[in-house]
gemmi code that builds the backbone of each chain (N, CA, C; Angstrom):
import gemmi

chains = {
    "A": [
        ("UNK", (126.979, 125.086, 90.596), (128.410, 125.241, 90.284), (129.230, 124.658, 91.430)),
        ("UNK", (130.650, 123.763, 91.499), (131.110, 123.147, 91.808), (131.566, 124.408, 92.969)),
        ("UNK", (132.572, 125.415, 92.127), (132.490, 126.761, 93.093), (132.664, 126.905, 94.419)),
        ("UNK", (131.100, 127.357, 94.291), (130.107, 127.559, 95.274), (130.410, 126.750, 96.907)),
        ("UNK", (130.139, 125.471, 96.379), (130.171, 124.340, 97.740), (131.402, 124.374, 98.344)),
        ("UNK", (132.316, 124.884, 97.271), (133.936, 124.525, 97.575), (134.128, 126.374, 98.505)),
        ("UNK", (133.730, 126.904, 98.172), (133.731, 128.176, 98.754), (132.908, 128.259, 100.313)),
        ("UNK", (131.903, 127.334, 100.293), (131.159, 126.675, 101.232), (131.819, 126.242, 102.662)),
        ("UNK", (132.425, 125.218, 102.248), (133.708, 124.254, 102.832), (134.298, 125.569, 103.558)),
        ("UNK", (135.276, 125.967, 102.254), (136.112, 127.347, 103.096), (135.809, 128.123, 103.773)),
        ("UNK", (134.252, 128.793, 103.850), (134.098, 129.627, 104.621), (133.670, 128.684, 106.336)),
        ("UNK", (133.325, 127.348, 106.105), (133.285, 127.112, 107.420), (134.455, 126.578, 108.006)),
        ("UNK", (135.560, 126.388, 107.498), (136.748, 126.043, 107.791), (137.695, 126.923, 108.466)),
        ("UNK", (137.363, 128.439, 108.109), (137.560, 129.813, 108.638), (137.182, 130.031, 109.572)),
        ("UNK", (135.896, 129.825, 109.859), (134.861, 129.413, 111.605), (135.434, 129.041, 112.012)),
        ("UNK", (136.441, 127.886, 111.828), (136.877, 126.715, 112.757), (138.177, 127.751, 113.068)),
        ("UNK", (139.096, 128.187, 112.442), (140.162, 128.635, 113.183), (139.960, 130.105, 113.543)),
        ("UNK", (138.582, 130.780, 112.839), (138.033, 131.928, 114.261), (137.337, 131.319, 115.598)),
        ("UNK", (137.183, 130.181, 115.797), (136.700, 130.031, 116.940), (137.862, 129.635, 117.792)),
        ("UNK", (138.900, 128.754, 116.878), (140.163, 128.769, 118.105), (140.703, 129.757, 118.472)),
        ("UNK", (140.670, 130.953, 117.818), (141.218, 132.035, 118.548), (139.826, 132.824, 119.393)),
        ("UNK", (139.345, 132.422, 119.220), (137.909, 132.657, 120.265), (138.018, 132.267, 121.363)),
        ("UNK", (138.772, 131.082, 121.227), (138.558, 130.429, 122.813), (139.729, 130.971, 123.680)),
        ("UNK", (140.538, 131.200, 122.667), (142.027, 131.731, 123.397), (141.515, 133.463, 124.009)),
        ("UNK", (140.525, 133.845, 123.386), (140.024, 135.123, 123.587), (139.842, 134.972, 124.651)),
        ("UNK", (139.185, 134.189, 124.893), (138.062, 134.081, 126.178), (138.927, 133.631, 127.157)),
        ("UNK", (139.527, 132.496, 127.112), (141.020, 132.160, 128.358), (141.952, 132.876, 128.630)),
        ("UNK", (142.464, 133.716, 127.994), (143.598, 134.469, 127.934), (143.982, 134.892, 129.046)),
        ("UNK", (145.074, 135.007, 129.755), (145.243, 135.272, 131.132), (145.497, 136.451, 131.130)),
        ("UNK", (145.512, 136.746, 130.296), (146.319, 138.727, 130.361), (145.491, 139.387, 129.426)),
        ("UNK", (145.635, 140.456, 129.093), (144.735, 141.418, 128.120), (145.290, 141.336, 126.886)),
        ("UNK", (147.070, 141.399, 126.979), (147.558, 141.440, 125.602), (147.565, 139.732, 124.865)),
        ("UNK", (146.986, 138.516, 125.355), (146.854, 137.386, 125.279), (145.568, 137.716, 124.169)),
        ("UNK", (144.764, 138.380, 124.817), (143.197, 138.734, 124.500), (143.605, 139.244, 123.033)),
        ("UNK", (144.479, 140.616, 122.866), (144.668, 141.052, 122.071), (145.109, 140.511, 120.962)),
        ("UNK", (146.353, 139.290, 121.119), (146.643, 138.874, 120.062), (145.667, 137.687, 119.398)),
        ("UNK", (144.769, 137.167, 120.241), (143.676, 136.683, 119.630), (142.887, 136.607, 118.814)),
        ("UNK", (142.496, 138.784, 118.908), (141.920, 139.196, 118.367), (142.193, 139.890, 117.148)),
        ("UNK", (143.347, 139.963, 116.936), (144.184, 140.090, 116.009), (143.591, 138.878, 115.032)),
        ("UNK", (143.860, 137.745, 115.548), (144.192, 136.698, 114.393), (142.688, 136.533, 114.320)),
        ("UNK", (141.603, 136.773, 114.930), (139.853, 136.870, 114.532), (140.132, 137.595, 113.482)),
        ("UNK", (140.670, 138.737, 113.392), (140.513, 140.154, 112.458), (141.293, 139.445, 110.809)),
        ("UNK", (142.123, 139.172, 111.476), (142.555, 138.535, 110.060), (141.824, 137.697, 109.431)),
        ("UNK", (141.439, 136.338, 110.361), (140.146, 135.794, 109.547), (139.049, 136.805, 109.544)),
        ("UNK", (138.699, 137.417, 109.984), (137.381, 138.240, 109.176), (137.905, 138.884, 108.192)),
        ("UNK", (138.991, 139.240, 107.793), (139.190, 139.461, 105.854), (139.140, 138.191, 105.081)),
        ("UNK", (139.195, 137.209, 105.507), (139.198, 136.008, 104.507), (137.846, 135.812, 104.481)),
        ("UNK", (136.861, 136.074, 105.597), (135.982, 136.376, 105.217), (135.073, 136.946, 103.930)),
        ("UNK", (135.476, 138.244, 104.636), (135.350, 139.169, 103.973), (135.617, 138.699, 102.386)),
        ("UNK", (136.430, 138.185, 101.901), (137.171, 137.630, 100.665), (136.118, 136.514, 99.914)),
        ("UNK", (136.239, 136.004, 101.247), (134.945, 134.428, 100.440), (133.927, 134.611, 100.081)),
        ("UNK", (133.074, 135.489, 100.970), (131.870, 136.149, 100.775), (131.466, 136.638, 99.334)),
        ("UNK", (132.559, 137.956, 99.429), (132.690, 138.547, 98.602), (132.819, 137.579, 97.038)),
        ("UNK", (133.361, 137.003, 96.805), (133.778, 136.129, 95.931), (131.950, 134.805, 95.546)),
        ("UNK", (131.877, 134.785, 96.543), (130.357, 133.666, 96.773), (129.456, 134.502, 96.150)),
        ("UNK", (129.172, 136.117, 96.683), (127.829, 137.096, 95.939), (128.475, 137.645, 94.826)),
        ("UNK", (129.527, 137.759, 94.857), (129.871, 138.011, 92.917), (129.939, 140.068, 93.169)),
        ("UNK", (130.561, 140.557, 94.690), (130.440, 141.720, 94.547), (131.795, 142.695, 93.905)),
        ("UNK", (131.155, 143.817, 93.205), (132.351, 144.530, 92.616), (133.712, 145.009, 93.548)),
        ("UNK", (132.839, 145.510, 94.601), (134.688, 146.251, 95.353), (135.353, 145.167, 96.389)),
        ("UNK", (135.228, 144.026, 95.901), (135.519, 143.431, 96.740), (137.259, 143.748, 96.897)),
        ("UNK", (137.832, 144.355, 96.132), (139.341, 144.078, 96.502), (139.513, 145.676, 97.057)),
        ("UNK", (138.819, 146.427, 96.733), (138.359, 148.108, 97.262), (138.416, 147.378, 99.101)),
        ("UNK", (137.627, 146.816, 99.502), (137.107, 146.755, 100.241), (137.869, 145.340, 101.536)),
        ("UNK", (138.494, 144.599, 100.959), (140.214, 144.028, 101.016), (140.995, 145.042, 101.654)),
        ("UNK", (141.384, 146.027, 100.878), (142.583, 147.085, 100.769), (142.407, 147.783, 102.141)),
        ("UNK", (140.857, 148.123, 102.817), (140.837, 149.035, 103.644), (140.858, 148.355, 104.372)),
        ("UNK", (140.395, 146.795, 104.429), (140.371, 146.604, 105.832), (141.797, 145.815, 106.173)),
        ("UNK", (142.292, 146.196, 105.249), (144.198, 145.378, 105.679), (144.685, 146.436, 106.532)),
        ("UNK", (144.504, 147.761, 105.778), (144.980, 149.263, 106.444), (144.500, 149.607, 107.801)),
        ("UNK", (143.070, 148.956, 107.777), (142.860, 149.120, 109.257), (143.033, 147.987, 110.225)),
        ("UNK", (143.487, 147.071, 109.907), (143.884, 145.995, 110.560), (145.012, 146.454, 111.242)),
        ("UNK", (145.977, 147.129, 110.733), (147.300, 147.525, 111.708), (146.475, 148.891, 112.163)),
        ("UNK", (145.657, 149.637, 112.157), (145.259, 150.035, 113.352), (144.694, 149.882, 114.391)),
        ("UNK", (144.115, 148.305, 113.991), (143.477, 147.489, 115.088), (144.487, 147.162, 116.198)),
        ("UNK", (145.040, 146.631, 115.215), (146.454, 146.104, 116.441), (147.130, 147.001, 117.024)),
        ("UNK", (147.416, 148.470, 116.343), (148.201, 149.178, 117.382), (147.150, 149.744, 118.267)),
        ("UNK", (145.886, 149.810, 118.442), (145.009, 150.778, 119.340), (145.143, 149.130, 120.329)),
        ("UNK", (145.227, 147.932, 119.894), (144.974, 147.081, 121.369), (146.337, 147.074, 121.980)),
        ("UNK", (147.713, 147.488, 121.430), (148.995, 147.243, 121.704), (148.582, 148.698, 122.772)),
        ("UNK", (148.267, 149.763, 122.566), (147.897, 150.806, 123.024), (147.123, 150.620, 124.525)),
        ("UNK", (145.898, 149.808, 124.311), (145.653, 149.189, 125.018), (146.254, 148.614, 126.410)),
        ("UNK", (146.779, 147.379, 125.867), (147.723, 146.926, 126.754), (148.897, 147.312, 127.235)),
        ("UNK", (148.987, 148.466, 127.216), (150.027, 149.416, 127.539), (149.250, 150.309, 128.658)),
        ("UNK", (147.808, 150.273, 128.832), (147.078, 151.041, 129.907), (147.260, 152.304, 129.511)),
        ("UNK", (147.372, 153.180, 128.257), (147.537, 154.502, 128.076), (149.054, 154.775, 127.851)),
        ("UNK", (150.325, 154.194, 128.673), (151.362, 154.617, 128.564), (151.856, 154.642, 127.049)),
        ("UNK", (153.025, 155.071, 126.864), (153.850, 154.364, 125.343), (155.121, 153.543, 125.801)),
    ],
    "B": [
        ("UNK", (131.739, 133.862, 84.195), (132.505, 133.519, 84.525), (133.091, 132.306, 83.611)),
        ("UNK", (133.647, 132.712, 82.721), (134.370, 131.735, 81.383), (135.154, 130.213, 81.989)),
        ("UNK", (134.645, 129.351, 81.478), (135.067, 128.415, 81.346), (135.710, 127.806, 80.321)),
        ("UNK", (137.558, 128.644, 79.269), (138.011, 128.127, 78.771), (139.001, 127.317, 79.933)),
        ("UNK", (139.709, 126.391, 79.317), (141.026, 125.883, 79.776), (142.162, 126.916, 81.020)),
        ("UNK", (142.381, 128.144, 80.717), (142.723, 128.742, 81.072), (142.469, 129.705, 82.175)),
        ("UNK", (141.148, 129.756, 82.219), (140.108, 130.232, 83.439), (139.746, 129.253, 84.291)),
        ("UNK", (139.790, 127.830, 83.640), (139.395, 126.950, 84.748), (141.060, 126.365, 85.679)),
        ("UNK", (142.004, 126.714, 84.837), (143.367, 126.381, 85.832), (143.269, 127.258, 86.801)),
        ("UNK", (143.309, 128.671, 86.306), (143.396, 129.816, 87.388), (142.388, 129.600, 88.473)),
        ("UNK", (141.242, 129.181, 88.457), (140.257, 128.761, 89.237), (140.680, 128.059, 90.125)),
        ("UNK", (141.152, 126.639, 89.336), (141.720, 125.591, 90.326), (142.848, 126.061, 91.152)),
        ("UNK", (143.800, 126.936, 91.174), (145.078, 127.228, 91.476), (144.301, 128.257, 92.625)),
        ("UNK", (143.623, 129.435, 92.257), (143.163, 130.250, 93.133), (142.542, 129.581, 94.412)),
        ("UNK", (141.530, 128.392, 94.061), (140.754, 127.808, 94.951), (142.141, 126.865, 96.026)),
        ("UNK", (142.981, 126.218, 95.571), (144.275, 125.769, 96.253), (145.007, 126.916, 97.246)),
        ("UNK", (145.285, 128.078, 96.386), (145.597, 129.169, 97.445), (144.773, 129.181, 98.308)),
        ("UNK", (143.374, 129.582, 98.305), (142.559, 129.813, 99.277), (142.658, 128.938, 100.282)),
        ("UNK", (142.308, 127.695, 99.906), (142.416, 126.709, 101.250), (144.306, 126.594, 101.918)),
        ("UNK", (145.330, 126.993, 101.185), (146.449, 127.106, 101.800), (146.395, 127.817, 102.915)),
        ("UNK", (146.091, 129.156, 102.222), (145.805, 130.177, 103.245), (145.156, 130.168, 104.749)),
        ("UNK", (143.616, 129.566, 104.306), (142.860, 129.047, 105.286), (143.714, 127.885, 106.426)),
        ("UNK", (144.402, 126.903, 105.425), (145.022, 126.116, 106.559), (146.130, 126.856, 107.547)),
        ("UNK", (146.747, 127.699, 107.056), (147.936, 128.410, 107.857), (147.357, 129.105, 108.593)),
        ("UNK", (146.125, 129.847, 108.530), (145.016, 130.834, 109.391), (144.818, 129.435, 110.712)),
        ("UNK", (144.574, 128.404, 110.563), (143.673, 127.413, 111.349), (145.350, 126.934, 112.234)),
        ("UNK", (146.411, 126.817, 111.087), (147.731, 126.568, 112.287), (147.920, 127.454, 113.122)),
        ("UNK", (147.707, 128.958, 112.582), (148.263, 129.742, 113.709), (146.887, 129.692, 114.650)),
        ("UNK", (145.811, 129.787, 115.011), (144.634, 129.465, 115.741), (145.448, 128.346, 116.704)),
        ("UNK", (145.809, 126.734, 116.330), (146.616, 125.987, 117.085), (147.615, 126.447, 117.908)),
        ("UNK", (148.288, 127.502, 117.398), (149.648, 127.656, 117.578), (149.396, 128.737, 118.994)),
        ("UNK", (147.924, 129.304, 118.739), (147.515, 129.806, 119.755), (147.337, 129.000, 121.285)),
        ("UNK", (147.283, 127.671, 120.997), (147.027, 126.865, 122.103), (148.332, 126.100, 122.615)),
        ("UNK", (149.046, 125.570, 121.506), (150.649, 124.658, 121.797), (151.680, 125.810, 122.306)),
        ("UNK", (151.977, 126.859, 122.001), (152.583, 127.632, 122.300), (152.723, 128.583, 123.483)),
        ("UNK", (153.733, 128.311, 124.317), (153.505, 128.399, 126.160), (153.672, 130.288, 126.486)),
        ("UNK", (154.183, 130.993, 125.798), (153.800, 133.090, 126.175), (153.467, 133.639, 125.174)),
        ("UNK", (153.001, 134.599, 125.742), (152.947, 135.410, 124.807), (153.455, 136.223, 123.330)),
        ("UNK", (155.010, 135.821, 123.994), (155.821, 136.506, 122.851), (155.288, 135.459, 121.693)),
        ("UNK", (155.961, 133.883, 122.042), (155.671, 132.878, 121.134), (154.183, 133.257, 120.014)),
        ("UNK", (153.159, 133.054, 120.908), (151.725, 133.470, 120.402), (151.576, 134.684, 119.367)),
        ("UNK", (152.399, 135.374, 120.339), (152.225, 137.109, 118.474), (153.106, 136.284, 117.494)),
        ("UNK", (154.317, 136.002, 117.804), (155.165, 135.561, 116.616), (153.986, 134.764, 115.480)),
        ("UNK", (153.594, 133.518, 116.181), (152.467, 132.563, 115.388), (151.520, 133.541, 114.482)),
        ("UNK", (151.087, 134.738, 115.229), (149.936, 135.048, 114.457), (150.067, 136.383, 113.664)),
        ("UNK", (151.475, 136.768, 114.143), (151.785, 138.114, 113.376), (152.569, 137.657, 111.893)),
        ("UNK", (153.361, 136.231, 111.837), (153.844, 135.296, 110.509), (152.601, 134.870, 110.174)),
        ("UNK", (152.091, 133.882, 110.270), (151.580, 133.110, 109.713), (150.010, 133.518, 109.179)),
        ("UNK", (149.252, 134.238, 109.907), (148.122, 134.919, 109.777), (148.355, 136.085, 109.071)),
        ("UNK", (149.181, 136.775, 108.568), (149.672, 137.822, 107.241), (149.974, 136.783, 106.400)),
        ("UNK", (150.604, 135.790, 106.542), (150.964, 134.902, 105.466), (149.784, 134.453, 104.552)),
        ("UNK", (148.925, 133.566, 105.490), (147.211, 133.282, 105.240), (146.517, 134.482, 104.728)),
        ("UNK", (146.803, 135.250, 105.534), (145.571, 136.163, 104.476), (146.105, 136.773, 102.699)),
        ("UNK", (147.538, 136.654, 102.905), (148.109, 137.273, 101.716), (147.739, 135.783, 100.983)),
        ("UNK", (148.193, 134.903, 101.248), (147.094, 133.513, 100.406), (145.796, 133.668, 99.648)),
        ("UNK", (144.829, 133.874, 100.913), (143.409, 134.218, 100.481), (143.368, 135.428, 99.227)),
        ("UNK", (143.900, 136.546, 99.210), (144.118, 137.444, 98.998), (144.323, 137.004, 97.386)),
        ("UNK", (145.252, 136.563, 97.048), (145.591, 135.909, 96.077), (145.071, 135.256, 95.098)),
        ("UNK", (144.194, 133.801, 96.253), (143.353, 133.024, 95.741), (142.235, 133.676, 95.140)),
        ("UNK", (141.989, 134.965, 95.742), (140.429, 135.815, 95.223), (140.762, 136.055, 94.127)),
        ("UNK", (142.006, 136.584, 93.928), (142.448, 137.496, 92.818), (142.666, 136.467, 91.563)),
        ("UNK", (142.959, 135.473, 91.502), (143.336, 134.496, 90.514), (141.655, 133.988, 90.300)),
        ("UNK", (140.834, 133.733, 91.042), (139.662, 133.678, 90.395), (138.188, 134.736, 89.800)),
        ("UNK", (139.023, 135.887, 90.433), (138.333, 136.847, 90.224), (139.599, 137.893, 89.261)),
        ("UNK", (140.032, 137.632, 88.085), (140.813, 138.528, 87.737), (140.809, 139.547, 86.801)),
        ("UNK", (140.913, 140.706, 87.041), (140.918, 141.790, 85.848), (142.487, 142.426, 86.520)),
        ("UNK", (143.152, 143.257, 85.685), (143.962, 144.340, 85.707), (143.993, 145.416, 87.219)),
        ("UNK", (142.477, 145.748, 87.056), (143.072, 146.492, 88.206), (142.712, 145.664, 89.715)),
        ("UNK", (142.002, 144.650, 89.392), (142.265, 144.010, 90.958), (143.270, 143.429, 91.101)),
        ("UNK", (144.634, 142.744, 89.788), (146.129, 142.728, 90.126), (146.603, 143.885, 90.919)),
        ("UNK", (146.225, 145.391, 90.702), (146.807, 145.615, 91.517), (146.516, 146.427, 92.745)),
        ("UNK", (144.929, 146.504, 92.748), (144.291, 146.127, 94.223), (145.293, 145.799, 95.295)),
        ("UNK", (144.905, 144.149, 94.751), (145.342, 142.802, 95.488), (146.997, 142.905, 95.476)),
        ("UNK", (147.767, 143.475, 94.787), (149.156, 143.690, 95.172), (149.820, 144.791, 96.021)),
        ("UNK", (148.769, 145.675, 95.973), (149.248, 146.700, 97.475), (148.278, 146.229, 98.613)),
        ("UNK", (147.178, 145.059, 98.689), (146.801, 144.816, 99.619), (147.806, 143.992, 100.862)),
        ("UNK", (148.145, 142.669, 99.170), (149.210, 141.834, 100.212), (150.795, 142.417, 100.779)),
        ("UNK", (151.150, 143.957, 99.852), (152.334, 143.830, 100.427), (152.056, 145.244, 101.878)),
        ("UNK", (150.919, 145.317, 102.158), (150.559, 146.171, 103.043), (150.149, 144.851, 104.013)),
        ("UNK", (149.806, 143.682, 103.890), (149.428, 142.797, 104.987), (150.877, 142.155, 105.656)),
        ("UNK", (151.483, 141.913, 104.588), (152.805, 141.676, 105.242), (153.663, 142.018, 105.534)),
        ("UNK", (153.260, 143.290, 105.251), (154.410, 144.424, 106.200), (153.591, 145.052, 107.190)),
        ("UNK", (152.325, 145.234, 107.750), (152.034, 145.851, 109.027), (151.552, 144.367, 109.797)),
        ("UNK", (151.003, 143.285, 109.723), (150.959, 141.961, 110.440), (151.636, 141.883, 111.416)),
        ("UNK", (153.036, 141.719, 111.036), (154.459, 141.290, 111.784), (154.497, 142.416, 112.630)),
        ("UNK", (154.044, 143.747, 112.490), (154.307, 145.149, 113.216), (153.677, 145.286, 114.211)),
        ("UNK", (152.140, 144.941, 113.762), (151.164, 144.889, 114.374), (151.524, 143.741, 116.111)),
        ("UNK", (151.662, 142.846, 115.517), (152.010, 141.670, 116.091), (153.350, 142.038, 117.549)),
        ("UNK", (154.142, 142.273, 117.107), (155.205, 142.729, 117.486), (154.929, 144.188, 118.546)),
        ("UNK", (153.991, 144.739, 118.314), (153.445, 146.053, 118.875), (152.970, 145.724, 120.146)),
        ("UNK", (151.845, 144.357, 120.198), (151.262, 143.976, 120.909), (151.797, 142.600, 121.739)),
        ("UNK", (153.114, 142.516, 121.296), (154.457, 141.753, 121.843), (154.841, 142.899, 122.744)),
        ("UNK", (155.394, 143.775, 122.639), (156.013, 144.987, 123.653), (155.133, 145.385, 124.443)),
        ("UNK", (153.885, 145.758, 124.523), (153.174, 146.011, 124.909), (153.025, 145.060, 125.968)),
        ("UNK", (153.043, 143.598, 125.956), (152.646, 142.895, 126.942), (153.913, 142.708, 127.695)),
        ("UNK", (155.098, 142.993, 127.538), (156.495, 142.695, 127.935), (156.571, 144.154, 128.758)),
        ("UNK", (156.048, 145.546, 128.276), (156.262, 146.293, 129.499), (154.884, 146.429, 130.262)),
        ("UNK", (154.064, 145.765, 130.048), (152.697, 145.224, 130.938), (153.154, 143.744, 132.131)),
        ("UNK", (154.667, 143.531, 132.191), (155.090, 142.513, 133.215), (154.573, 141.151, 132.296)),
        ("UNK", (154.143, 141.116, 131.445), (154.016, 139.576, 130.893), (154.953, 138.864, 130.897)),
        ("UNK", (155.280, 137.383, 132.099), (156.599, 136.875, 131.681), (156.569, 135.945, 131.029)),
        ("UNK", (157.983, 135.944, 130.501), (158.143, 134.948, 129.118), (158.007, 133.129, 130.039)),
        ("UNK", (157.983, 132.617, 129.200), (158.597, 130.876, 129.542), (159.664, 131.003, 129.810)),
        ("UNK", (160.187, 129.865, 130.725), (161.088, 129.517, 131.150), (162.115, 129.051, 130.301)),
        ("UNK", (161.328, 128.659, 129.186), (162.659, 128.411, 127.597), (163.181, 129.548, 127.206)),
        ("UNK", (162.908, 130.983, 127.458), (163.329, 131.871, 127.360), (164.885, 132.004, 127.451)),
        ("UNK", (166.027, 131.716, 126.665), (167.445, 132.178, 127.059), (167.838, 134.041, 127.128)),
        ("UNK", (168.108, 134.976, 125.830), (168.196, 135.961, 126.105), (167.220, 136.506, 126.325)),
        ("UNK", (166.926, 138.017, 126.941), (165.847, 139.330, 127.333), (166.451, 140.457, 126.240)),
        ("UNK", (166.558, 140.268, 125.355), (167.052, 141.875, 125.007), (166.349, 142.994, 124.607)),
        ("UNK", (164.809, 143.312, 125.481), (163.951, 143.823, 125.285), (164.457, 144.420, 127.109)),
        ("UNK", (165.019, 143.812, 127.517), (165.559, 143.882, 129.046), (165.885, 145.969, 129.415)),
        ("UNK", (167.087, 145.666, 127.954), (167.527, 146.948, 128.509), (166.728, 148.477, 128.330)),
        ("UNK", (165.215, 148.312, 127.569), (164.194, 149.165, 127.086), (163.441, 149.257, 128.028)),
        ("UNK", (163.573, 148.595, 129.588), (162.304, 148.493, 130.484), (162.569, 150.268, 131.009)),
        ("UNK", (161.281, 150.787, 131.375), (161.719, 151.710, 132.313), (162.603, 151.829, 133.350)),
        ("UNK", (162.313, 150.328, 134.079), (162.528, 150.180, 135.837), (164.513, 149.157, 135.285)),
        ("UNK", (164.760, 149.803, 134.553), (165.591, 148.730, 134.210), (167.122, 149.669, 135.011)),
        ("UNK", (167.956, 147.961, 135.570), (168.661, 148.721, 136.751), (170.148, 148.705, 135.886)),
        ("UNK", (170.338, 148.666, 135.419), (171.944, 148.120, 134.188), (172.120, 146.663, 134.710)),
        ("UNK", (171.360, 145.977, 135.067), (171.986, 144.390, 135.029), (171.925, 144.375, 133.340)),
        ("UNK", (173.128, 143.264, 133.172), (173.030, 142.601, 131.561), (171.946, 141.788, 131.331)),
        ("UNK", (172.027, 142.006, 130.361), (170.297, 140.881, 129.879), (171.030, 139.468, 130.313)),
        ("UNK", (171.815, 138.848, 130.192), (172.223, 137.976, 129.655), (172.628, 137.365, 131.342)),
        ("UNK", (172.921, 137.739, 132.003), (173.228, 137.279, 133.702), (171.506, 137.250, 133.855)),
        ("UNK", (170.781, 138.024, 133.820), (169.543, 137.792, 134.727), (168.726, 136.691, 133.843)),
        ("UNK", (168.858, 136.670, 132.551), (167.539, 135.688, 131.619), (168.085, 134.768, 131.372)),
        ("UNK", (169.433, 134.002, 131.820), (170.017, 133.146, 131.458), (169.631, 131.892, 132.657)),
        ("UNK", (168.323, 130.989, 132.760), (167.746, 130.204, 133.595), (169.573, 129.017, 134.021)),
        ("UNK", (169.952, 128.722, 133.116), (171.076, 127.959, 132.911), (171.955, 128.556, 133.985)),
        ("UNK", (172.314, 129.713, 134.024), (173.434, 130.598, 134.409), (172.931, 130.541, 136.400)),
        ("UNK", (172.013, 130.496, 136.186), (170.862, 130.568, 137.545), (171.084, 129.584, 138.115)),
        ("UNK", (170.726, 128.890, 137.993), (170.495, 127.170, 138.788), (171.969, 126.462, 138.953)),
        ("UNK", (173.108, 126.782, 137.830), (174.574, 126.372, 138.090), (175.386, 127.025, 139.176)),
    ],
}
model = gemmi.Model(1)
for chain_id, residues in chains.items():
    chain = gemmi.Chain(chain_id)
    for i, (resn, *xyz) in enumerate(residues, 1):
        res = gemmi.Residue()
        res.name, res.seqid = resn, gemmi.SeqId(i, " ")
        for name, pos in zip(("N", "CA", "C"), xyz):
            atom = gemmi.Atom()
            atom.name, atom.element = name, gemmi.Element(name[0])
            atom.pos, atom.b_iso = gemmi.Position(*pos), 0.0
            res.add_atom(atom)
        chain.add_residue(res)
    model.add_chain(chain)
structure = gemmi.Structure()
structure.add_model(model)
structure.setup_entities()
């Protein structure tokens, strides 16, 4: 199926702009640099998450979407937390 | 997975979202590198990376569609694009009372008058580089 390959493509095309924020991970001069990096990893790992899902043909895939959007803004506020050293 | 006329547009259209998405995910990744502070950098990835994923999001849903993953997928995306920008923005303040300084393109501070250590100067006399050097 044509699909497939094309889903292929996309998921390594996703690599490519999780690894640019990989590298920014890794350079980042500050922690909250780090953080927003990792932010935008997290986001591509739901598109991930999405392609995958979509490639094995699984049922909760949008179940499973939903939670990790919800915990995505708790990702970000525990590193905003973070970079705050404990304070608010 | 039906292949009338009508399943194969939605296909094609879903598969177009997807790679939209993906490309705006891969600009803001760039935008991670062209873009000189921090503030700039959340802005890039707290827009554009909610934007992208609400894309992807989409694209799944148009090729994968029944009823209730419409509306799955419609409190997913309007929960991505409303905590993204928050998220983003969270970890914007965070680095601004962590001493992160902005670029020098920076004109106003109006995050200035929220510092702890903040003395009543106006935002606008101290962040004004222009106002400085004249």
């Amino acid at each position: 199926m044509i699909g497939e390959i094309v889903l292929e493509i996309a998921l390594i095309l996703l690599a490519v702009g999780m690894l640019l924020a990989a590298i920014r991970a890794w350079l980042g001069p500050r922690i909250t640099d780090r953080a927003v990096a990792a932010d935008l990893i997290f986001f591509a790992i739901i598109g991930f998450i999405a392609l995958i899902g979509l490639r094995t043909g699984i049922e909760a895939l949008f179940d499973i979407i939903l939670i990790a959007t919800l915990l995505g803004f708790m990702a970000a506020i525990s590193m905003a937390r973070l970079g705050l050293g404990g304070r608010r | 997975m039906d292949y009338t006329t009508l399943g194969l547009v939605m296909h094609t259209i879903g598969l177009v979202c997807i790679f939209l998405g993906i490309a705006t995910i891969i600009v803001a990744g760039i935008g991670l590198f062209k873009l000189p502070d921090l503030y700039l950098r959340a802005s890039a990835v707290g827009t554009s990376a909610g934007l992208g994923v609400a894309s992807i999001v989409i694209g799944a849903l148009l090729i994968d569609f029944t009823w209730l993953n419409l509306l799955k997928a419609l409190l997913a995306v309007v929960a991505q694009l409303l905590t993204s920008t928050v998220g983003s923005m969270a970890i914007a303040r965070a680095g601004y009372l962590n001493n992160s300084l902005p670029a020098p393109i920076t004109h106003t501070d109006e995050l200035l008058t929220t510092r702890g250590d903040y003395t009543g100067q106006s935002a606008e006399t101290t962040a004004d580089p222009e106002a400085e050097s004249q």
